[in-house]
N, CA, C and O atoms as a printed pandas DataFrame, in Angstrom:
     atom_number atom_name residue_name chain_id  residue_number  x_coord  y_coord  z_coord
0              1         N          UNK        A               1    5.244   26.440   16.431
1              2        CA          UNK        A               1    5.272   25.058   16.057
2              3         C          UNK        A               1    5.049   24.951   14.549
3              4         O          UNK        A               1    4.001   25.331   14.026
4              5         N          UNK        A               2    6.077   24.418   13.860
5              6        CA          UNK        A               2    5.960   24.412   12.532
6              7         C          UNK        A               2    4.830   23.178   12.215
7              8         O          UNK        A               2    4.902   22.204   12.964
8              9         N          UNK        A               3    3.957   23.164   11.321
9             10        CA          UNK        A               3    2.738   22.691   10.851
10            11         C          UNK        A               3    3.607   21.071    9.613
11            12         O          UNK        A               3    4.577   21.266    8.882
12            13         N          UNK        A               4    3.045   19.999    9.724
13            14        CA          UNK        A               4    3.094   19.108    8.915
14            15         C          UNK        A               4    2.320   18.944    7.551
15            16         O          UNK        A               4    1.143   18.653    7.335
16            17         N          UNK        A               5    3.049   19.139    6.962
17            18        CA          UNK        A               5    2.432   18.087    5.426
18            19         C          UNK        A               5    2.312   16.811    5.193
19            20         O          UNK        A               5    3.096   15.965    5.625
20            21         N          UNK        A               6    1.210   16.555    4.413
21            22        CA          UNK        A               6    1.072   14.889    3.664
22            23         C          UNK        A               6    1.891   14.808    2.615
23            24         O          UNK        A               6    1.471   15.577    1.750
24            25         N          UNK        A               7    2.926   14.210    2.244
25            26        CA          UNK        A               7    3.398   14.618    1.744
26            27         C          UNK        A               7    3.598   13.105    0.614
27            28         O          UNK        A               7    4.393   12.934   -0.311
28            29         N          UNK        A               8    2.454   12.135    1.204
29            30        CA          UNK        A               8    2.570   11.134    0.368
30            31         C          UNK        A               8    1.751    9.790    1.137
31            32         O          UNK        A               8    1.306   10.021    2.261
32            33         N          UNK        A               9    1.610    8.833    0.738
33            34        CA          UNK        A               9    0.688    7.845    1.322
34            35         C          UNK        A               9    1.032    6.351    1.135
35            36         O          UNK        A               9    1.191    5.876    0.011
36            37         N          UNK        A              10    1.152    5.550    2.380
37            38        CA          UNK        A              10    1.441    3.908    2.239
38            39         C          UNK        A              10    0.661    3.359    2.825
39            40         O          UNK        A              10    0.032    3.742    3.811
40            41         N          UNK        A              11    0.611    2.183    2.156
41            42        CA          UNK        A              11   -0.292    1.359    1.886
42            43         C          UNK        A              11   -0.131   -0.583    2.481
43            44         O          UNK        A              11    0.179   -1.527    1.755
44            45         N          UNK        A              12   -0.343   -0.614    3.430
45            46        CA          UNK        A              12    0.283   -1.584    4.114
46            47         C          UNK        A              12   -0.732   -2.950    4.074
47            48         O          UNK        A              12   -1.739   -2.867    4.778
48            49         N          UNK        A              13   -0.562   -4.010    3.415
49            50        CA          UNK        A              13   -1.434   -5.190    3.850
50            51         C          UNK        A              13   -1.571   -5.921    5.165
51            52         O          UNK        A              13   -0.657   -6.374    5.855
52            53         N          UNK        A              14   -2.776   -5.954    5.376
53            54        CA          UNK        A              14   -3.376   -6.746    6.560
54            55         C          UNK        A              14   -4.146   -7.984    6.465
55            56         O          UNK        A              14   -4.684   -8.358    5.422
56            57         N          UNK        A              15   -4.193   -8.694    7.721
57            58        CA          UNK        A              15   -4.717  -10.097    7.196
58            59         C          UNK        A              15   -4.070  -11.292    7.852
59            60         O          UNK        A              15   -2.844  -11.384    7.925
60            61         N          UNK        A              16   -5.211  -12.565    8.516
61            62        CA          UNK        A              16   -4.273  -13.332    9.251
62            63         C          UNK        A              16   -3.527  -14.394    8.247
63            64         O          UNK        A              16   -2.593  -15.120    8.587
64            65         N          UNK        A              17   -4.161  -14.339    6.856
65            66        CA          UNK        A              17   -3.121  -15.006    6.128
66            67         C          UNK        A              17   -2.554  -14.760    5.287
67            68         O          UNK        A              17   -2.429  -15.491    4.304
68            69         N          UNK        A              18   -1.864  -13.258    5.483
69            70        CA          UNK        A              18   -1.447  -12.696    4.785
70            71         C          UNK        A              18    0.707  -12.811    5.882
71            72         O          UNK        A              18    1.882  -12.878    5.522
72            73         N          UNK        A              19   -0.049  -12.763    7.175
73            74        CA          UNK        A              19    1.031  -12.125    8.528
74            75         C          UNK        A              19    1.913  -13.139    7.983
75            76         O          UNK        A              19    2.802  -12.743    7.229
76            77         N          UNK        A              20    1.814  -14.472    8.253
77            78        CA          UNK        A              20    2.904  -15.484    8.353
78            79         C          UNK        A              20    3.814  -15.436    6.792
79            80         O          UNK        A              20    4.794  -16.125    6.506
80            81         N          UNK        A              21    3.123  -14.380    5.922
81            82        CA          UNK        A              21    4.725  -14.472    4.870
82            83         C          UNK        A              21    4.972  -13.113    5.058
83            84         O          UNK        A              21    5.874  -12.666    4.350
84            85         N          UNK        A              22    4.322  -12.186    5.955
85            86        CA          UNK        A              22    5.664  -11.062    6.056
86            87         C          UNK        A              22    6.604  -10.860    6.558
87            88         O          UNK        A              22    7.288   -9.912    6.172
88            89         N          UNK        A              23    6.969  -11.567    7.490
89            90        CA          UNK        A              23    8.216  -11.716    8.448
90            91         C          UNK        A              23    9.367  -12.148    7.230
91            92         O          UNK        A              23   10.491  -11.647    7.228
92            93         N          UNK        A              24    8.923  -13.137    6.213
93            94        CA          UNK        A              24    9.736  -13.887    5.647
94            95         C          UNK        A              24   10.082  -12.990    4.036
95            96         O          UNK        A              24   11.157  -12.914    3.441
96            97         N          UNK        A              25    8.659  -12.362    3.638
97            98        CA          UNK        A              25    8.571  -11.927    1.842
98            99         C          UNK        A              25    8.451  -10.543    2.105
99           100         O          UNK        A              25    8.017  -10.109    3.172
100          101         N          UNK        A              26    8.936   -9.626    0.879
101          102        CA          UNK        A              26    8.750   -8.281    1.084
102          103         C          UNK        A              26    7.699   -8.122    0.134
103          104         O          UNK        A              26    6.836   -7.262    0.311
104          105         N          UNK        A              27    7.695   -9.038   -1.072
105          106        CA          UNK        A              27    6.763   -9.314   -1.550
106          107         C          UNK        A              27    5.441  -10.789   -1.479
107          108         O          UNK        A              27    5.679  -11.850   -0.902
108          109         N          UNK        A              28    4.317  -10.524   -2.094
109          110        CA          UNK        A              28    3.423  -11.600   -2.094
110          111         C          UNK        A              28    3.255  -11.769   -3.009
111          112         O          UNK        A              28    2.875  -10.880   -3.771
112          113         N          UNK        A              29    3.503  -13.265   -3.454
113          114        CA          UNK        A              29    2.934  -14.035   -5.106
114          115         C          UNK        A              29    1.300  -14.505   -5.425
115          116         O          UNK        A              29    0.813  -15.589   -5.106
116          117         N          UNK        A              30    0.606  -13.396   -6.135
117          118        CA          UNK        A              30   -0.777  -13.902   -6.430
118          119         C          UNK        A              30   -0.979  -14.161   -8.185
119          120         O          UNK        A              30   -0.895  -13.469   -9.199
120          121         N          UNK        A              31   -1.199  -15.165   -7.944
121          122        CA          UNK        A              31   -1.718  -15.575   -9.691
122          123         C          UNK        A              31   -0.537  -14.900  -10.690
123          124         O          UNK        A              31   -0.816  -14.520  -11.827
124          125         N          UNK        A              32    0.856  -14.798  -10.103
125          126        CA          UNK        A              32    1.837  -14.684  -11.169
126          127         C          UNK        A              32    2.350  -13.145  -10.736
127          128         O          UNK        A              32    3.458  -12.760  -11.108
128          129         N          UNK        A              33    1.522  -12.335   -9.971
129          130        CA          UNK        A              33    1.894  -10.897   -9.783
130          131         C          UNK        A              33    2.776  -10.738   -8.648
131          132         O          UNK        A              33    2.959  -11.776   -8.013
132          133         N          UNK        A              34    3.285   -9.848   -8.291
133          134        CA          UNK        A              34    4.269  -10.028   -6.587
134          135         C          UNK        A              34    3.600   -8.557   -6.802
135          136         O          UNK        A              34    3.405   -7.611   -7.565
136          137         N          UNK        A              35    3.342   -9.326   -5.070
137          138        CA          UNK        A              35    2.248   -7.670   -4.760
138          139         C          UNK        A              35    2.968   -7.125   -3.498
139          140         O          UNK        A              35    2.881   -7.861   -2.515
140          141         N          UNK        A              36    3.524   -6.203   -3.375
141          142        CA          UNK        A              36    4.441   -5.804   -2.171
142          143         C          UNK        A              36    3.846   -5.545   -0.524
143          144         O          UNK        A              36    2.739   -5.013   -0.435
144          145         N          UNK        A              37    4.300   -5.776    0.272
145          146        CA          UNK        A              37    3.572   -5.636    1.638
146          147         C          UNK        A              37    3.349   -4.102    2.031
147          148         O          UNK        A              37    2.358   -3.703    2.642
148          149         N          UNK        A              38    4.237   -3.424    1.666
149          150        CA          UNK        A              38    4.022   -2.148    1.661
150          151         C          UNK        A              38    4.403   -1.411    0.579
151          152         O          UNK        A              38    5.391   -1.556   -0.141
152          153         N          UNK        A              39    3.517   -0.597    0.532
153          154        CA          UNK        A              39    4.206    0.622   -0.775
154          155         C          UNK        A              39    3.615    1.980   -0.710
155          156         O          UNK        A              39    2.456    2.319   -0.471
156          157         N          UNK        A              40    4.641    2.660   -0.969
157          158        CA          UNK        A              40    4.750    4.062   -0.618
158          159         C          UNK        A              40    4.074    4.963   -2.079
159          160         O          UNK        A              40    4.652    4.688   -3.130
160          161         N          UNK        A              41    2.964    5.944   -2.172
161          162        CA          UNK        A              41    3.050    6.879   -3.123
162          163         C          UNK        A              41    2.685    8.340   -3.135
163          164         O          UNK        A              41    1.620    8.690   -2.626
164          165         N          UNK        A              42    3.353    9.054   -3.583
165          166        CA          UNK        A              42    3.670   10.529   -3.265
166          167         C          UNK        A              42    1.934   10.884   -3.630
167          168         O          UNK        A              42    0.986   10.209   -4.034
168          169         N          UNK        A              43    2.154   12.414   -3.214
169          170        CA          UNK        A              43    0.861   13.322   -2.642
170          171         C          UNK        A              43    0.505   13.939   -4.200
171          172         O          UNK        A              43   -0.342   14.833   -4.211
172          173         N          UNK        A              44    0.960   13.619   -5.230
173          174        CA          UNK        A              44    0.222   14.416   -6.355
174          175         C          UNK        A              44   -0.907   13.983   -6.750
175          176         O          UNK        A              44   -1.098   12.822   -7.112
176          177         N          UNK        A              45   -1.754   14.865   -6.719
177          178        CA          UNK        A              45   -3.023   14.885   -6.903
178          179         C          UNK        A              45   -3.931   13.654   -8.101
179          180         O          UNK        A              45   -4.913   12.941   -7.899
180          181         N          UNK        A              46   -2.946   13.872   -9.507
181          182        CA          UNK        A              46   -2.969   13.336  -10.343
182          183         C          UNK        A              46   -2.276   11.651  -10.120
183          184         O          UNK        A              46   -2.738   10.743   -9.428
184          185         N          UNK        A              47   -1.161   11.655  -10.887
185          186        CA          UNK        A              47   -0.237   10.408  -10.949
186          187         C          UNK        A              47   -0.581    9.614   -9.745
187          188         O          UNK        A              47   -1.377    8.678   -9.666
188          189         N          UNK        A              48    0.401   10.326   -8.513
189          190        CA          UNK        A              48    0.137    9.701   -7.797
190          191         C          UNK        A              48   -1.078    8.951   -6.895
191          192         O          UNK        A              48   -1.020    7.977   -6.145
192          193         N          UNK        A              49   -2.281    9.884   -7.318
193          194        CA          UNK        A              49   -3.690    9.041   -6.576
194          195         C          UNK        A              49   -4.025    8.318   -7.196
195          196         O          UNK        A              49   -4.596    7.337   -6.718
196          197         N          UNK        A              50   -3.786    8.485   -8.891
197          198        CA          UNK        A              50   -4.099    7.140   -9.783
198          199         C          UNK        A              50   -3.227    5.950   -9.340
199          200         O          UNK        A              50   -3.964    5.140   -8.779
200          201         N          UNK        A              51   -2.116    5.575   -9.366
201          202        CA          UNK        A              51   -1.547    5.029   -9.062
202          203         C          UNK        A              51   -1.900    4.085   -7.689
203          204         O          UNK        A              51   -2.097    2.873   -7.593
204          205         N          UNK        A              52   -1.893    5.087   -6.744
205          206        CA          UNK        A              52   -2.849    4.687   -5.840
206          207         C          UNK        A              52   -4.037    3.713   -5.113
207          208         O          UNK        A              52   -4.271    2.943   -4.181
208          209         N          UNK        A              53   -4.678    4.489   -6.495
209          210        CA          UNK        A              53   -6.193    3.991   -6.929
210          211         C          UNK        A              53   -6.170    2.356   -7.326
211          212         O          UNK        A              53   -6.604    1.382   -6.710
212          213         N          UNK        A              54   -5.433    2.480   -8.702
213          214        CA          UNK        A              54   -4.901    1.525   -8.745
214          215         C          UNK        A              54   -4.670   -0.116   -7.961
215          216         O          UNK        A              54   -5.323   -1.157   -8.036
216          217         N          UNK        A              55   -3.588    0.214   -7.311
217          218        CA          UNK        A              55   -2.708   -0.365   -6.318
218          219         C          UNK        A              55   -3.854   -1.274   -5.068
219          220         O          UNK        A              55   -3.760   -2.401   -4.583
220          221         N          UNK        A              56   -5.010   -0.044   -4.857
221          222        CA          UNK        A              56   -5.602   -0.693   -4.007
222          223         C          UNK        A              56   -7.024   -1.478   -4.530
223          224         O          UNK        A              56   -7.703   -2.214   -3.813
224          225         N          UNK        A              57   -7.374   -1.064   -6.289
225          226        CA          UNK        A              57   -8.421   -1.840   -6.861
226          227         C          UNK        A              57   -7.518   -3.269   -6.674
227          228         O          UNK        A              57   -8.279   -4.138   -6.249
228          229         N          UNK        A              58   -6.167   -3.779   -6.852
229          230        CA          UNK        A              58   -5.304   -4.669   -7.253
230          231         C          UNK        A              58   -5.462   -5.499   -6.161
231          232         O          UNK        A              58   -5.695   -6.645   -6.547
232          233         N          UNK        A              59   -5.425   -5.372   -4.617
233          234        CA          UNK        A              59   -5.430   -5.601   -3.647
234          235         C          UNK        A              59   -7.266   -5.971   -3.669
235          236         O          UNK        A              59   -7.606   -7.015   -3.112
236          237         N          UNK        A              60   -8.124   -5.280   -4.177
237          238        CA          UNK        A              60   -9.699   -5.752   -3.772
238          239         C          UNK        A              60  -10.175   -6.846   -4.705
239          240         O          UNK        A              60  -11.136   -7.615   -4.710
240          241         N          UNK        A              61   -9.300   -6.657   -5.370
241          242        CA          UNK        A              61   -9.536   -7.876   -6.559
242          243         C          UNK        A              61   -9.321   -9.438   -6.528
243          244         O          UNK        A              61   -9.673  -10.434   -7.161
244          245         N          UNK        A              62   -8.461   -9.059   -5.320
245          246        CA          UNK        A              62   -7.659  -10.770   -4.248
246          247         C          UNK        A              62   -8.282  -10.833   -3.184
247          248         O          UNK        A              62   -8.053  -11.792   -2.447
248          249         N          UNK        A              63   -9.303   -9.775   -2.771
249          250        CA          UNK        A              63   -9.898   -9.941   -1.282
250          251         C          UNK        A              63   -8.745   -9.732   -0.057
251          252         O          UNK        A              63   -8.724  -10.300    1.035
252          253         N          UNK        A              64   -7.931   -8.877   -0.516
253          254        CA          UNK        A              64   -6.602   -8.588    0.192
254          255         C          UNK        A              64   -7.573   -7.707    1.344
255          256         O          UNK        A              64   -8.759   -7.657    1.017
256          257         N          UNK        A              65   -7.248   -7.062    2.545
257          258        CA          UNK        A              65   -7.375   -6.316    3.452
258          259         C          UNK        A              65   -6.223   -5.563    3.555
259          260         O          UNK        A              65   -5.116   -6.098    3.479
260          261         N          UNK        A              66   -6.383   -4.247    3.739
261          262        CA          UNK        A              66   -4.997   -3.047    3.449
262          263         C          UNK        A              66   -5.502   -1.935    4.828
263          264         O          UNK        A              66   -6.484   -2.106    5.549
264          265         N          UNK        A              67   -4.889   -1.239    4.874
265          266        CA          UNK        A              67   -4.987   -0.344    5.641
266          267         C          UNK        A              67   -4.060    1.515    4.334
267          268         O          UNK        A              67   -3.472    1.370    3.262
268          269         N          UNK        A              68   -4.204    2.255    4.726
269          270        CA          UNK        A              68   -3.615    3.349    3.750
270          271         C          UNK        A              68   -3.472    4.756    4.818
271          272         O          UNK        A              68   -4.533    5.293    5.133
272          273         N          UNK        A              69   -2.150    5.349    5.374
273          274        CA          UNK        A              69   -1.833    6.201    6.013
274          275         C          UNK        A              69   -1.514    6.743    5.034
275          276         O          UNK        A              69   -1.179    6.363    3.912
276          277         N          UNK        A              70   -1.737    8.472    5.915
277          278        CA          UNK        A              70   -0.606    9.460    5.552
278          279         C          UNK        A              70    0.863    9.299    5.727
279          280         O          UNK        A              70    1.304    8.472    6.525
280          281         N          UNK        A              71    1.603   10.028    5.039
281          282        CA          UNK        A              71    3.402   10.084    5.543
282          283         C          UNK        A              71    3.387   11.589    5.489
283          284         O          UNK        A              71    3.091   12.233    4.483
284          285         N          UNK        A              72    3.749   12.119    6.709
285          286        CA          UNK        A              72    4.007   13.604    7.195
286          287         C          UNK        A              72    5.168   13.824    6.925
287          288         O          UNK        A              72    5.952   12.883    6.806
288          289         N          UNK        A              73    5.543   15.050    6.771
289          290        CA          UNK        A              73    6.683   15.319    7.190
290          291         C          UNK        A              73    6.440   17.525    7.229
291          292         O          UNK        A              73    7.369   18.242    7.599
């Protein structure tokens, strides 16, 4: 059985008033920013966890609720 890698990580918003504009927005408009419902960022240690890091200070800063998986492959 060949073994899986992480091979990167998304980042999905949660929230009951967040639900009723995802059906409709791929993005969300806060204070001028469009903050995406999901977003994907690769497994490098560096860039990508900053980025990351980032992404989800951006989200705590609105009182957003997120959730953050692995992506295997």
């Amino acid at each position: 059985m060949k073994s899986q890698n992480i091979v990167g990580f998304e980042v999905i918003l949660r929230g009951d008033y967040f639900a009723a504009f995802k059906v409709q927005q791929s993005a969300w408009r806060i204070d001028g920013e469009y903050i995406p419902t999901r977003a994907e960022f690769g497994a490098s240690p560096i860039r990508d966890h900053k980025a990351l890091n980032n992404y989800c200070k951006t989200l705590d800063s609105y009182g957003l609720s997120y959730s953050v998986h692995p992506i295997m492959r």
